[in-house]
C-alpha positions in Angstrom: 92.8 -31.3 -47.4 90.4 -30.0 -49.8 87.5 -31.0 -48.3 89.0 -29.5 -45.2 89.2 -26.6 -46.3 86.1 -26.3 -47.5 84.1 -27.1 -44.4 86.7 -24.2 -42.9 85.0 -21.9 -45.2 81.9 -23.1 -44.9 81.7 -22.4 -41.3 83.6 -19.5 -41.3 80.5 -18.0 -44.1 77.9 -19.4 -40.9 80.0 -17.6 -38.6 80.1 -14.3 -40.5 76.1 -14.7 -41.3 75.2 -15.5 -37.4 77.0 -12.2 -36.8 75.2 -10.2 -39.3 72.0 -11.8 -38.2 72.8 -10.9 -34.5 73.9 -7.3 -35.4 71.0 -6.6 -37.8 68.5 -7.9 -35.3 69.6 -5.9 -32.6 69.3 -2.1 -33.1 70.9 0.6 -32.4 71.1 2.8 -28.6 68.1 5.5 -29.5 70.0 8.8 -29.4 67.7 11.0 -27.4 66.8 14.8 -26.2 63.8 14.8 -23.6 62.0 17.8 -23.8 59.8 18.4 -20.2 58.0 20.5 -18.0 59.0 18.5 -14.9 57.0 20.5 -12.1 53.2 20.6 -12.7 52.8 17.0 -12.5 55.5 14.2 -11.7 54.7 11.6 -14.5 57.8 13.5 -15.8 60.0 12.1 -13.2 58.3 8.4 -14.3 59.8 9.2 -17.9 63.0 10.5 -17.2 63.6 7.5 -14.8 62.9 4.8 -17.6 64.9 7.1 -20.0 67.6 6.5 -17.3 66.8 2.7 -16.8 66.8 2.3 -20.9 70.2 4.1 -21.0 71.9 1.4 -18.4 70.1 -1.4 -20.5 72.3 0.1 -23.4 68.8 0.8 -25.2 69.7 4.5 -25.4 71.9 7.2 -25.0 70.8 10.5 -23.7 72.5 13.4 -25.1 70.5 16.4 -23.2 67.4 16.8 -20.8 65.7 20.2 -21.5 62.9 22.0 -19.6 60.0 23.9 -21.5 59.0 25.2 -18.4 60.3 28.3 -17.1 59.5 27.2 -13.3 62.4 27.9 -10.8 62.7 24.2 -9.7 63.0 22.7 -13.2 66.9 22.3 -13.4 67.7 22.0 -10.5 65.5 19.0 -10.7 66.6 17.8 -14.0 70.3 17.6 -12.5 69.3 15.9 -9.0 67.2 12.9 -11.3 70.5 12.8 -13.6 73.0 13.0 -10.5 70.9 9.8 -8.9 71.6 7.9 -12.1 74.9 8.7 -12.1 75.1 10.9 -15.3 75.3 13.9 -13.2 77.3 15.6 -16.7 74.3 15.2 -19.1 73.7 18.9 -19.8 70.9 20.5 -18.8 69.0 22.9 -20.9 66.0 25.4 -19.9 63.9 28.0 -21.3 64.9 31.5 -20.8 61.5 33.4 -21.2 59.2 34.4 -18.5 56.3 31.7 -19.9 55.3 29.3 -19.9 55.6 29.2 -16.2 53.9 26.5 -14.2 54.9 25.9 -10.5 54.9 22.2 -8.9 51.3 22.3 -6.3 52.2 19.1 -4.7 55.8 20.4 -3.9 57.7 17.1 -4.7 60.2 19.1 -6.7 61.1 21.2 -4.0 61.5 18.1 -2.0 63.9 16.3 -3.7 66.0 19.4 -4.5 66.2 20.2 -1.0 67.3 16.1 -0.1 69.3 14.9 -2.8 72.9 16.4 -4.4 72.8 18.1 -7.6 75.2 20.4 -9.1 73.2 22.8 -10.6 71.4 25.2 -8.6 68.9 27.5 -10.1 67.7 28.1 -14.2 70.0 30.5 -14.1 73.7 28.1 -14.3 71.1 26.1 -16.7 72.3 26.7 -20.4 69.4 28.5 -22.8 67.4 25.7 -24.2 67.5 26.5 -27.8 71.6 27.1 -27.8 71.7 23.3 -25.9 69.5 21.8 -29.0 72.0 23.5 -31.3 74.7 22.6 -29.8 73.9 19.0 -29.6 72.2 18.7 -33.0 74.9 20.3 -34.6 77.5 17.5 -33.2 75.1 14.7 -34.1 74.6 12.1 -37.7 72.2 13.3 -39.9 68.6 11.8 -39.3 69.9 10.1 -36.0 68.6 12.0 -32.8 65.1 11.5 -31.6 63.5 14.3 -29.3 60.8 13.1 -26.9 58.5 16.1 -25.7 57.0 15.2 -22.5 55.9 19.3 -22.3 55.2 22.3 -23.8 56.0 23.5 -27.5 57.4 25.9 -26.7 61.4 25.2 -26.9 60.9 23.5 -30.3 59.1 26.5 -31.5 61.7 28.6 -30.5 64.7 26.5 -32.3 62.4 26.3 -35.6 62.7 30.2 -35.3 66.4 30.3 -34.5 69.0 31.5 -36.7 72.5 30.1 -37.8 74.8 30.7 -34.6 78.8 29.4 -33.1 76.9 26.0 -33.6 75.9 25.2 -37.2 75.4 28.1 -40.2 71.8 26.6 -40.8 68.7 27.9 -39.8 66.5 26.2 -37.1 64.5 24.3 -39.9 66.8 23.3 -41.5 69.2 22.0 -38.5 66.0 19.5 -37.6 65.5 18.7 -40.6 69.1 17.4 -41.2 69.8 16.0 -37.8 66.3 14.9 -36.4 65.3 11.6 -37.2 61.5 12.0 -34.8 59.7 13.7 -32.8 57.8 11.5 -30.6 55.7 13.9 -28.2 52.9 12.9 -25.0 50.4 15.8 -26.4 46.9 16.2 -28.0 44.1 13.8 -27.7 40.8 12.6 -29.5 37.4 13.2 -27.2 34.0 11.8 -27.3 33.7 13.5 -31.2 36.2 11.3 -32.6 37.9 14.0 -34.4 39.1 16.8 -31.8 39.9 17.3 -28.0 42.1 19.5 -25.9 45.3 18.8 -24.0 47.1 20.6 -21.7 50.5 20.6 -23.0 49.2 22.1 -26.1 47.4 24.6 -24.8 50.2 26.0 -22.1 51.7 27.6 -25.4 49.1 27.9 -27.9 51.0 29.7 -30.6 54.2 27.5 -30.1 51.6 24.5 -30.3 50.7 25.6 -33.3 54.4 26.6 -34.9 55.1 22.9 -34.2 52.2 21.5 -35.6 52.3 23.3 -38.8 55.7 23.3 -39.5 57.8 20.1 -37.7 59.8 19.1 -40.8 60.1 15.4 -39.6 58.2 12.3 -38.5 56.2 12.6 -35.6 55.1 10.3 -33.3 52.1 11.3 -30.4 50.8 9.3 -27.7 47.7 11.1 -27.0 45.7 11.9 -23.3 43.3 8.8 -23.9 46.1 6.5 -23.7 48.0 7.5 -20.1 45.0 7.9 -18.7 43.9 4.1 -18.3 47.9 3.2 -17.4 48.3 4.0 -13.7 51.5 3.4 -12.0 53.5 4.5 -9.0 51.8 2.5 -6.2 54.5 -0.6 -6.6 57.5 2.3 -6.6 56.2 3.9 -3.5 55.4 0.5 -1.8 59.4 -1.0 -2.9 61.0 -1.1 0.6 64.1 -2.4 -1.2 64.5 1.2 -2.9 66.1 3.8 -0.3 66.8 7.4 -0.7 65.5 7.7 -4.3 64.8 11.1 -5.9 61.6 9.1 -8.0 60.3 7.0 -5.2 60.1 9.9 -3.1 58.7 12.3 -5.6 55.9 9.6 -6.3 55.5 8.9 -2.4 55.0 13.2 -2.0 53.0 13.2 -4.7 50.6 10.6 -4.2 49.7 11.0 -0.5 49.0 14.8 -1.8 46.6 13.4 -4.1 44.9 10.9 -1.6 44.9 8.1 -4.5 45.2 4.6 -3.9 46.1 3.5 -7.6 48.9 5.3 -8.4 49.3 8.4 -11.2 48.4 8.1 -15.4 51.9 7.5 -16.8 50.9 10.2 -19.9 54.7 11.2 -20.3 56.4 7.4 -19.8 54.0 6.3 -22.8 56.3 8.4 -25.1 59.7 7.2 -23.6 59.0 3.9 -24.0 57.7 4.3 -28.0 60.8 6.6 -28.4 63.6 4.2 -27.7 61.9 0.5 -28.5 59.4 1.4 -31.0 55.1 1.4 -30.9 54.5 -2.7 -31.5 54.0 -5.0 -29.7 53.0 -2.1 -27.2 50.4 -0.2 -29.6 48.8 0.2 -32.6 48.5 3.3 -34.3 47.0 5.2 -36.8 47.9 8.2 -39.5 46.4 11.6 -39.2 47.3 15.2 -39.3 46.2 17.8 -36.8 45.3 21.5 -37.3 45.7 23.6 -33.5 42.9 26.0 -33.5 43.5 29.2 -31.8 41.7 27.9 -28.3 43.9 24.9 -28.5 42.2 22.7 -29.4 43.0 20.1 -31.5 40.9 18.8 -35.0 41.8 16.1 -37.2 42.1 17.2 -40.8 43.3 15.6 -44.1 46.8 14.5 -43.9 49.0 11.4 -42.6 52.2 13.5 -41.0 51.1 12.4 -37.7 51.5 8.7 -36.4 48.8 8.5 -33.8 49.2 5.7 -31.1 46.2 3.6 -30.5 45.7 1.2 -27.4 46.5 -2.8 -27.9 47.7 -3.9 -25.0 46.0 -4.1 -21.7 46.4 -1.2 -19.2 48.1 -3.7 -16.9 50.2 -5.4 -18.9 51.9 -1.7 -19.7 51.5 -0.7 -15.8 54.2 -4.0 -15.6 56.4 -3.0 -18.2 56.6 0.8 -17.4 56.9 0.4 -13.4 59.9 -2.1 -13.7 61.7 0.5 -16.1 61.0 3.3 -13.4 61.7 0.8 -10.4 65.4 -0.1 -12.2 
């Protein structure tokens, strides 16, 4: 009986170990804000639909999709993308100033608010953008919410600056810095030099750019121009006759035949997603660095290792696979 007992514990201490093993190995959902100027370009609707895809996979939870960009069509196109994933609650945050304000040239936004149901309307029933990040933050574990910014400064700028509200008592700084485990951010990039370049979402808000850069109290995480630009995708969305009435497919499908390409759009903005929620290897390598935003934008290497700066590893194509199937699920 003894010896019965013993192999009974024994097992039970392999059972209790496998279980450990399993849990440790598989991490937690990603807890994550995405931060985007969904209307000049539509590699933003790539990112939120992976974000989407990762969130069914149980990879992440999103707690709030915000819009830097003060265009008219920016909620209401944040809400019809979350409606068509069936999270038509997730709240929706925008900026309330007049810039940055960058309209949609290609007009997919306006055609997928037009087709599809969404329930909010216009910026306007959109809630303030900085009082949505306090809100949240506020409710959140310390060191546990990661914010992707897919756009402009500009809305983290303004909640460094913000002041202790309904939400929390602490000050913008000091909210991120308790409740913000990284900032992982599509923005900046290294040119021909090897030590400077400019980058659009930068430069839309230069002095924002340059708040954020100076002052992020966190980790931070970019995945520079150089590396989207060599990942094309879109052209296997647009070509899936299996996917019907989509909000993505047809914002690719607008988008594409209005810019007369045959190999699909640089997936800039889905680079960050997918480092956000399952981490830069095996998909990167990377290297440390800190970045000083001169007053034309541009940004210059300088002394420093704040900055985790993603390097390319795998092959353009191999990525192309991974981030199409994510924004094809």
């Amino acid at each position: 009986m003894y010896k019965n007992q013993r192999i009974k514990s024994f097992l039970l201490v392999i059972i209790l170990m496998t279980m450990f093993i399993s849990c440790k190995d598989k991490p937690a959902p990603a807890t994550v804000i995405l931060d985007t100027d969904i209307a000049p370009d539509y590699d933003d609707v790539g990112a939120l639909a992976m974000l989407h895809a990762l969130a069914d996979k149980g990879e992440a939870e999103i707690l709030a999709t915000i819009s830097s960009n003060a265009f008219k069509t920016t909620a209401p196109t944040l809400s019809v993308i979350n409606t068509y994933f069936k999270r038509p609650d997730l709240p929706v945050g925008v900026l309330k100033d007049a810039q940055p304000n960058y309209n949609c040239p290609r007009l997919w936004a306006e055609g997928i608010i037009a087709k599809y149901p969404h329930s909010i309307k216009s910026n306007e029933e959109a809630m303030d953008a900085v009082k949505l990040y306090r809100n949240v933050l506020s409710s959140q574990p310390d060191t546990s919410v990661t914010i992707v910014t897919i756009g402009y400064f500009t809305n983290l700028a303004n909640l460094l600056n913000s002041q202790s509200d309904e939400f929390s008592s602490l000050n913008g700084q000091q909210l991120v810095k308790k409740k913000v485990k990284c900032l992982v951010s599509m923005a900046g990039g290294i040119d021909s030099t090897g030590i400077s370049g400019y980058e659009f979402n930068i430069m839309a808000d230069i002095p924002a750019s340059q708040r954020v850069f100076n002052d992020w109290p966190t980790p931070v995480t970019l995945s520079g121009f150089e590396i989207g630009v060599n990942i094309l995708t879109g052209m296997r969305l647009i070509n899936n006759v299996s996917i019907q009435n989509s909000p993505v497919k047809d914002a690719y499908h607008i988008s594409i035949t209005y810019d007369g390409t045959k190999e699909g759009r640089y997936s800039w903005d889905q680079t960050a997603v997918l480092v956000a929620v399952r981490g830069i290897t095996p998909y990167f390598n990377y290297r440390n660095l800190n970045f000083i935003i001169k007053n034309d934008g541009k940004d210059s290497i300088i002394p420093g290792n704040k900055i985790t700066y993603l390097i390319a590893k795998q092959k353009p194509e191999q990525l192309e696979t991974i981030i199409e199937e994510l924004m094809m699920n």
